[in-house]
C-alpha positions in Angstrom: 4.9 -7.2 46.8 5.2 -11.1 46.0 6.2 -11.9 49.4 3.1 -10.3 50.7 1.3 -12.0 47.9 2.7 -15.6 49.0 1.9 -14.6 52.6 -1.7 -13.7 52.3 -2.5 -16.8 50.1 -1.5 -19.1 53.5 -4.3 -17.0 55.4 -8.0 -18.4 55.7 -9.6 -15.5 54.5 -7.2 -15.4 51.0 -8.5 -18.5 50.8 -12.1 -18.2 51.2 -12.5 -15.4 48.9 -10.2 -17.9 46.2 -13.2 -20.4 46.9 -15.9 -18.0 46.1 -14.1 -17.2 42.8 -14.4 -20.9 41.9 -18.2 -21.1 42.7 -19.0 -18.3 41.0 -17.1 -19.9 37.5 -18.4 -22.9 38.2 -21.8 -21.4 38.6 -21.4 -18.9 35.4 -19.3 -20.3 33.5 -16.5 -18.4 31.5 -18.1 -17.1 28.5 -15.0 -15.2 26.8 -12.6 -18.5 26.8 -12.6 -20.0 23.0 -12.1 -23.9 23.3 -11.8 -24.5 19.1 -9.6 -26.1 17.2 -10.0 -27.5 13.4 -13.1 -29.2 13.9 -14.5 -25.3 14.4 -16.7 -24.3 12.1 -15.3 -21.1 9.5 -19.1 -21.1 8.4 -22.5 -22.4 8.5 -25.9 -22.8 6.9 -28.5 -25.0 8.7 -26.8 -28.5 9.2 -24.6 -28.0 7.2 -20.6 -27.2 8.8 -17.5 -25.8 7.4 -14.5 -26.6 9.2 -11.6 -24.4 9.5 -9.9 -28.7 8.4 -11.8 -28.3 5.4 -11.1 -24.3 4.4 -7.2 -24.4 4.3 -7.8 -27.9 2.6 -9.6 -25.9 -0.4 -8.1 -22.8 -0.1 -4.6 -25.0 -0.5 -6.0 -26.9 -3.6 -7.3 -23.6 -4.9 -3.6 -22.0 -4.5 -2.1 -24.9 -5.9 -4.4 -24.4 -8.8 -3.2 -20.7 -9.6 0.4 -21.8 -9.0 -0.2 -24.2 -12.0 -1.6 -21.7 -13.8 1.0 -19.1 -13.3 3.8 -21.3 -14.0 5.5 -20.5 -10.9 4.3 -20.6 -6.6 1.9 -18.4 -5.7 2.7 -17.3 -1.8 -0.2 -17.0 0.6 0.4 -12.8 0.9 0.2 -13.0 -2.9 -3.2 -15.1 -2.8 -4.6 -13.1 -0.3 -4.1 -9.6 -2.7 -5.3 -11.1 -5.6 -9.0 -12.0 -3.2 -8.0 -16.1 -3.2 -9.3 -16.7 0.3 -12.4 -14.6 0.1 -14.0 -15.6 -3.2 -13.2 -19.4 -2.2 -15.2 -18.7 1.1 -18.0 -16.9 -0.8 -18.1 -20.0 -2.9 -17.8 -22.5 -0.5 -20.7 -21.1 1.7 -22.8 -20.8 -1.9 -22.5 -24.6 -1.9 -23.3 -24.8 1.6 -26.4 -23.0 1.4 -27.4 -25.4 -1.4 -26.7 -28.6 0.3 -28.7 -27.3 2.6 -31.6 -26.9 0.9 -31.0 -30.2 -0.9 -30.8 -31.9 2.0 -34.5 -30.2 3.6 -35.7 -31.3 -0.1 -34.5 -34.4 1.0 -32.7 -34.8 -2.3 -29.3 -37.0 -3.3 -27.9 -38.3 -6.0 -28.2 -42.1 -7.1 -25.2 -44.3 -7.4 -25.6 -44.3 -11.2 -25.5 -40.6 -11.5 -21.8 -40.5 -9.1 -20.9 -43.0 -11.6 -21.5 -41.8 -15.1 -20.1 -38.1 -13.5 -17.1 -39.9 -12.6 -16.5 -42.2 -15.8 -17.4 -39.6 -18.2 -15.0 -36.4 -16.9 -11.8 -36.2 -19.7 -9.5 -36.4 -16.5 -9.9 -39.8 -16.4 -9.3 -40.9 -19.3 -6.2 -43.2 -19.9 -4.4 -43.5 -22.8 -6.7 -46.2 -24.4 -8.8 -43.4 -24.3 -11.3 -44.9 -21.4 -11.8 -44.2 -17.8 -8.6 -45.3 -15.7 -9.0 -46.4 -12.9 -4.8 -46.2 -11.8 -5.0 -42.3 -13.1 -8.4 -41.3 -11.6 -6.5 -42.4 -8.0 -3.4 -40.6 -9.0 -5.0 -37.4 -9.8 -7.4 -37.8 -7.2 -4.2 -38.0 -4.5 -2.3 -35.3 -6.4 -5.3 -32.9 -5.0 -5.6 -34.4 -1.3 -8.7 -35.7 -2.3 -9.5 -39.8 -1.0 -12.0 -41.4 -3.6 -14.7 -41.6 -0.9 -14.2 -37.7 0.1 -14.5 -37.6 -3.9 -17.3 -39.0 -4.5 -19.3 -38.0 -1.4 -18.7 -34.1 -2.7 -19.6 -35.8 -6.4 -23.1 -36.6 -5.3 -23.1 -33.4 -3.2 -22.4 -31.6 -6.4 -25.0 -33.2 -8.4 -27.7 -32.5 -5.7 -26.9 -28.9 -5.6 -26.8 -28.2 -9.5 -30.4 -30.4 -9.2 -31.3 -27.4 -6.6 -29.9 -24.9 -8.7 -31.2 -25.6 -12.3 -34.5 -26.1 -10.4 -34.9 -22.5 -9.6 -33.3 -21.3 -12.5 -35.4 -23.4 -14.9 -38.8 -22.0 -12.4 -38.2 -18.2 -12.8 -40.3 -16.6 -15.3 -39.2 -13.3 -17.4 -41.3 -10.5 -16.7 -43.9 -9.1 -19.1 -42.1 -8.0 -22.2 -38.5 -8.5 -20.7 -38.1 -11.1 -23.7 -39.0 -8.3 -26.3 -37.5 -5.8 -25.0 -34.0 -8.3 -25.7 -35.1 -8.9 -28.9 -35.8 -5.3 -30.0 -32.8 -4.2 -28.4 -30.8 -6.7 -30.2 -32.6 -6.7 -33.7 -34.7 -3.7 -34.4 -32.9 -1.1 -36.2 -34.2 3.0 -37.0 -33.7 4.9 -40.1 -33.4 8.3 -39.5 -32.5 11.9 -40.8 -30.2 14.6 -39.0 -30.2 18.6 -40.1 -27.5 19.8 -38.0 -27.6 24.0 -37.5 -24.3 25.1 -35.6 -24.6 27.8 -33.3 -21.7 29.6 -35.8 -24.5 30.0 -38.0 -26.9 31.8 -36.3 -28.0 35.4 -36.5 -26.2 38.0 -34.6 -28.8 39.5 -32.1 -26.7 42.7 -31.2 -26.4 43.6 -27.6 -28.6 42.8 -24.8 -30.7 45.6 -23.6 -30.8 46.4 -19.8 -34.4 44.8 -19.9 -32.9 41.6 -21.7 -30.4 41.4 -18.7 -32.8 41.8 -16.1 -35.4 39.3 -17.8 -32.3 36.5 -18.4 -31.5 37.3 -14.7 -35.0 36.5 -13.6 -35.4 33.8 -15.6 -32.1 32.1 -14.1 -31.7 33.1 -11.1 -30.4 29.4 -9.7 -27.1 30.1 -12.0 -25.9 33.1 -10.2 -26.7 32.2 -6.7 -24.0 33.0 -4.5 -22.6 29.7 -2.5 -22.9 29.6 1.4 -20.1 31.1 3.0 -18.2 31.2 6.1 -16.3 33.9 7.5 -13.7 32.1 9.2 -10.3 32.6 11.1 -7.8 30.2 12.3 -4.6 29.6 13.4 -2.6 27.1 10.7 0.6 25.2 12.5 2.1 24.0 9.5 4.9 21.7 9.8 6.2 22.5 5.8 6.3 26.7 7.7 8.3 25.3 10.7 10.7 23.7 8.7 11.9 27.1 7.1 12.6 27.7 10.6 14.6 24.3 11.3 18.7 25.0 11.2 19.8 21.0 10.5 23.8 20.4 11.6 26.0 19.2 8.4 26.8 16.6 10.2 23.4 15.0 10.7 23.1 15.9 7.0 26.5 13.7 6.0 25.1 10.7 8.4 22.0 10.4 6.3 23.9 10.1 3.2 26.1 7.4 4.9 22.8 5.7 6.0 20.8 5.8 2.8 24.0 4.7 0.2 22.3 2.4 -1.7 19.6 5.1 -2.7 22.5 7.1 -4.0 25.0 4.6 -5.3 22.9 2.2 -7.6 24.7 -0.4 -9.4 24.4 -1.3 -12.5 20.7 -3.4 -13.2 18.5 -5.0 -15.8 15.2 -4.5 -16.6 14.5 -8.6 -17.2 11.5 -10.8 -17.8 11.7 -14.7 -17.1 10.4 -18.0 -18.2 11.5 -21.0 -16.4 11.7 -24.7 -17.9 10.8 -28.3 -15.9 14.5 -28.9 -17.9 17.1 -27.5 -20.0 16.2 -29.4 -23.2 13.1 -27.5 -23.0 14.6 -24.3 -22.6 17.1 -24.7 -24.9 14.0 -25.8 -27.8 12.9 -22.5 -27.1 16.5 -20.9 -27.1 16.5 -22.1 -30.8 13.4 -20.8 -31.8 13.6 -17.4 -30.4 17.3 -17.1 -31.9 15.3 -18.5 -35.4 12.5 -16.1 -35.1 9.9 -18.7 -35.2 8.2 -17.4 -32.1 8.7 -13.8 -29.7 9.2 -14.2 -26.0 5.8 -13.3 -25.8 4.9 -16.4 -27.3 7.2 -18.4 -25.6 5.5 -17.3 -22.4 2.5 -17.9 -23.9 3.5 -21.4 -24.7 4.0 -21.9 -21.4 0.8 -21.0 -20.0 1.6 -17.5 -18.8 0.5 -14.1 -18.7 3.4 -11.1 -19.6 2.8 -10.7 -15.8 4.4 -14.0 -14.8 6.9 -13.4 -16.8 8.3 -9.8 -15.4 10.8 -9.3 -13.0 11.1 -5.4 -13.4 14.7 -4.0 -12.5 16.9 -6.3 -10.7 20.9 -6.3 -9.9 23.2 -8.8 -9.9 22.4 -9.8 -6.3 19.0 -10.7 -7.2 19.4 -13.0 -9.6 22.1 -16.0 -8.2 23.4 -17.7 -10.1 22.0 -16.7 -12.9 23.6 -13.0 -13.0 26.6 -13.6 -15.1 24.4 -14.8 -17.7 22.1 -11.7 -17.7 24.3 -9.1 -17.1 26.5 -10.3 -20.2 23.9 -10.3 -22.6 23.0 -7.0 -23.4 19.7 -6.5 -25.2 18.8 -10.0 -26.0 17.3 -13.0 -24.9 20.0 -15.2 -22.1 20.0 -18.6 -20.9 19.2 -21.2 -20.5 21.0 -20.0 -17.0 19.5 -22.0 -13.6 17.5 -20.4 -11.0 15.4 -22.0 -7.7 12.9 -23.2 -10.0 14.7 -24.4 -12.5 16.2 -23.6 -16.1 15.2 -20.0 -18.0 15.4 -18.2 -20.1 15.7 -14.6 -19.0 15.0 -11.4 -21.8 16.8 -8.7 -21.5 14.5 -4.9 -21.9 16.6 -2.6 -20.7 20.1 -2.3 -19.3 20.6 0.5 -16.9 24.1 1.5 -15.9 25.7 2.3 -12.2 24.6 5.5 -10.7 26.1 7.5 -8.3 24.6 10.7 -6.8 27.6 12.7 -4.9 26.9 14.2 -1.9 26.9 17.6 -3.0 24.2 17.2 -5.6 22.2 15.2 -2.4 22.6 17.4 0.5 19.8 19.8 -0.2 17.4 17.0 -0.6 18.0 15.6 2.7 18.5 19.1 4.5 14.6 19.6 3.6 13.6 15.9 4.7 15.6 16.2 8.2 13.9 19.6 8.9 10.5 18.5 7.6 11.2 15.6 10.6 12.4 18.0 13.1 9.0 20.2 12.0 6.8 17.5 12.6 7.3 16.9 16.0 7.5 20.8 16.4 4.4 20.5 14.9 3.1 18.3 17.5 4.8 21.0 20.4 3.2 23.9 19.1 -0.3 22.2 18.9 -0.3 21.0 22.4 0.5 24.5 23.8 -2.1 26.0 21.2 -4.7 23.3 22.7 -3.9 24.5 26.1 -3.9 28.0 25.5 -7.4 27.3 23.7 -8.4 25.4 26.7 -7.2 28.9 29.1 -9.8 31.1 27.4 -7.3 32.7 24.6 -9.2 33.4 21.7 -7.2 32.4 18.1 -5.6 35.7 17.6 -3.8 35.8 21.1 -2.3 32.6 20.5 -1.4 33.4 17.1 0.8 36.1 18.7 2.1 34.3 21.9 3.6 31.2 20.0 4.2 33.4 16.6 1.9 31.0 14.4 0.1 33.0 11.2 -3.3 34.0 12.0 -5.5 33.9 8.4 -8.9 34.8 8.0 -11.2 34.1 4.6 -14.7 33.9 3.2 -14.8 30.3 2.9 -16.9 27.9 0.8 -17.5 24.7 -0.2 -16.2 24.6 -3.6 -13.1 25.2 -2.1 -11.9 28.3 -4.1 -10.4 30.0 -1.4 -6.3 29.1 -0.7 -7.1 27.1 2.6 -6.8 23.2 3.5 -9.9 21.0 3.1 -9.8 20.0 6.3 -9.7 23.5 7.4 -13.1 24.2 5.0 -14.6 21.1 6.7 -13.9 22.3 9.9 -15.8 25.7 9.0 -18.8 24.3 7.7 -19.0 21.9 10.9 -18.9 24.8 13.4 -21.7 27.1 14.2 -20.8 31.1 14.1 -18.6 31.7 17.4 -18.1 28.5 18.4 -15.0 27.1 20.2 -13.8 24.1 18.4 -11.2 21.4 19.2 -7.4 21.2 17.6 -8.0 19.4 14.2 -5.4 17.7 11.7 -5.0 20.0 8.8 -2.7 18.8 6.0 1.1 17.8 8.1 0.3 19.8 10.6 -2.7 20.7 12.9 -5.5 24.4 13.2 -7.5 25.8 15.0 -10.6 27.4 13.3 -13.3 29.8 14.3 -16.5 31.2 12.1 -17.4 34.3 12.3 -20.3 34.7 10.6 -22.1 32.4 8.6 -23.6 33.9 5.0 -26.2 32.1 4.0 -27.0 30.7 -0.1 -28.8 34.1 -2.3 -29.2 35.2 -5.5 -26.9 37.5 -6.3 -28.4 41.3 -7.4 -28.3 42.0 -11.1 -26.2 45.4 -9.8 -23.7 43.6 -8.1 -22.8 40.7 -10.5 -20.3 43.2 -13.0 -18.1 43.6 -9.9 -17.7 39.5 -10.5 -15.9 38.5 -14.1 -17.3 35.1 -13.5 -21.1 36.4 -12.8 -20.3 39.5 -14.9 -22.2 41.7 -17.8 -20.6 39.5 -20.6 -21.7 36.2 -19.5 -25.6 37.2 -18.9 -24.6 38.7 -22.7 -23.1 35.2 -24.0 -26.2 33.3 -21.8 -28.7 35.4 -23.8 -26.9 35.3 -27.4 -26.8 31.6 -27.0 -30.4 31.6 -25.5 -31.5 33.5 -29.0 -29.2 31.4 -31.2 -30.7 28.1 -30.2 -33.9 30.0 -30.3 -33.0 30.6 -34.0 -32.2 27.1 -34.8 -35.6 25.7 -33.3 -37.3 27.4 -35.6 -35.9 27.1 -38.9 
């Protein structure tokens, strides 16, 4: 084929057609080809740009800034579950819309206001207890910031809040909104309560026939009967398939081998973890926690972090480096200082869970039913696509039933999903018109095919029929009306 290729490219007419293709893109352009690079924008309002440069330069400071917080690195995967990327973006394009509008209002902020920002922020501040000028350039280059980029998004910042206590400041409360806080807040009721339990109210015997029929009447939306499908369907169940599914011992013994570490656990801890910048530090807090001046709790608090930061749930030796031999020897106590990547902690000891090993024997039963529930799924999968084609032959659902040996199960079906079927199946049913030939559908681990009847539409139910219902029955129209002439009781006294 590519030496045909090569010889028809040396041909005229190969290359003719070639030409035409280079018009026509020349003419048309190539509209799908994406040319950007960090200068694109990530979002937009008016004039105003955000480059995917300045995203990861904020979303970086912003990471950094939990990192410090958690006392420990926060990885990108771990940013992006706790929502880091998309409420910085939300943020970032709140401030773009409103440098936007400063911009139309033509507004900016003076020198003197960058300034005054600037010298008056506590960051600042040097030990004399005035601005620095050494420290604001330090911190400034600590956060990737230059002092021009800083100051420019200074008198950005200033301009927006301008914009934004502007509106604020112009909205007025609507009529009584500023009472109606007040009341809510201040105004207080004095009240009395007679309370008359239902326990206490007359008897009123048994309901007549005509007290039935009248209650009946007079509620007839409580005892309506649901809509209902009479359905039937064929249900190829891979949890019924795998009753059928003989598994080798073999196969049985090679998932054991395969899955050892599920059944031979080693000995772990349950551990939290505070790290020190150094082991005088660590070993302060050593002293204290041997003293009981403080808990761990508040030597994690001391730190700056949450009883989150500090857990590292169950570990084994392997998970811990070189700081294992410390841990494991400690029993129910506090170990450490013992170093880690980060640097020296201290590592508290909740729970010490010994070696475990499940023999085979006590296994074996467990993976039998997960090896045949594998094996059923894909039998699963067989048995639907010769149902689907047997469906798609003309045979209605109880042939195939009988041809691939599938149960066949019929029921009234309803919405509130009394009846022992799949809700999937129910779905299906209420989707379908009465005879209608529907498609194979997924129903639980496995697939059906389902087929209405009849459909039974919503109706009150007849006085004479609801006794043969215990929920609908005699006894409840009798509690109804007692309770009806109870509180009928109480309303009056």
């Amino acid at each position: 084929m590519l030496h045909l290729l090569r010889a028809a490219a040396k041909t005229w007419i190969f290359k003719g057609v070639f030409g035409l293709l280079i018009v026509s893109f020349a003419v048309w352009g190539i509209g799908d080809l994406s040319l950007g690079g960090a200068a694109s924008p990530v979002a937009s309002v008016g004039e105003r740009r955000v480059t995917v440069q300045d995203f990861a330069n904020a979303l970086s400071r912003e990471v950094n800034s939990f990192s410090r917080q958690a006392g420990r690195p926060i990885q990108m995967d771990e940013a992006q579950a706790m929502g880091i990327p998309d409420a910085l973006l939300a943020r970032i394009i709140r401030d773009a819309a409103l440098d936007e509008e400063a911009r139309q209002l033509g507004l900016s902020a003076p020198d003197g206001a960058v300034r005054d920002a600037i010298l008056d922020s506590p960051s600042f501040v040097g030990l004399g207890g005035t601005f620095d000028a050494e420290q604001y350039r330090f911190i400034l280059s600590q956060l990737g910031f230059t002092v021009e980029r800083f100051e420019r998004d200074q008198r950005r910042f200033i301009a927006r809040e301008t914009v934004r206590l502007g509106v604020a400041g112009g909205i007025a409360g609507a009529p009584g909104f500023a009472e109606a806080i007040i009341a809510r807040e201040f105004e207080a009721r004095r009240f009395d309560t007679l309370t008359l339990p239902l326990a206490s109210a007359p008897e009123p015997g048994e309901p007549t026939e005509g007290d039935l029929i009248a209650h009946h009447e007079a509620n007839a939306p409580s005892y309506e009967a649901p809509e209902m499908r009479r359905a039937v369907w064929v249900e190829i169940s891979a949890e019924a398939l795998a009753e059928t599914v003989d598994v080798p011992e073999a196969d049985i013994r090679a998932e054991y081998d395969a899955q050892i570490d599920r059944f031979d656990l080693p000995e772990r801890r349950v551990v939290e973890r505070i790290v020190y910048p150094d082991d005088a530090a660590a070993r302060a807090a050593l002293a204290d926690l041997q003293a009981g001046a403080i808990t761990f709790l508040d030597a994690a608090e001391a730190r700056g972090l949450a009883p989150s930061d500090t857990e590292l749930g169950e570990v084994e030796r392997r998970d811990l480096g070189a700081a294992a031999d410390a841990v494991f020897a400690a029993g129910l106590d506090v170990a450490g200082p013992a170093p880690t990547e980060f640097g020296p902690a201290l590592f508290n000891v909740v729970a010490v869970l010994p070696a475990r090993t499940t023999p085979y024997e006590d296994a074996s039963e467990d993976l039998r039913a997960a090896l045949a529930m594998e094996t059923a799924d894909a039998l699963a999968a067989e048995r639907a696509e010769e149902a689907a084609d047997l469906l798609a032959a003309g045979a209605p659902l109880e042939e195939i039933a009988q041809d691939l040996r599938l149960p066949l199960r019929k029921s009234d079906l309803t919405l509130d999903g009394e009846a022992d079927a799949l809700p999937q199946i129910v779905a299906e049913a209420f989707s379908a018109e009465a005879g209608e030939e529907r498609e194979l559908i997924e129903a639980g681990r496995g697939f059906a095919l389902v087929r209405v009847d009849e459909i039974v539409e919503a109706a009150v139910r007849p006085l004479d029929q609801l006794p043969l219902l215990a929920r609908f029955g005699r006894e409840r129209l009798g509690d109804d009306l007692r309770q009806g002439v109870g509180l009928a009781v109480q309303r009056q006294v």
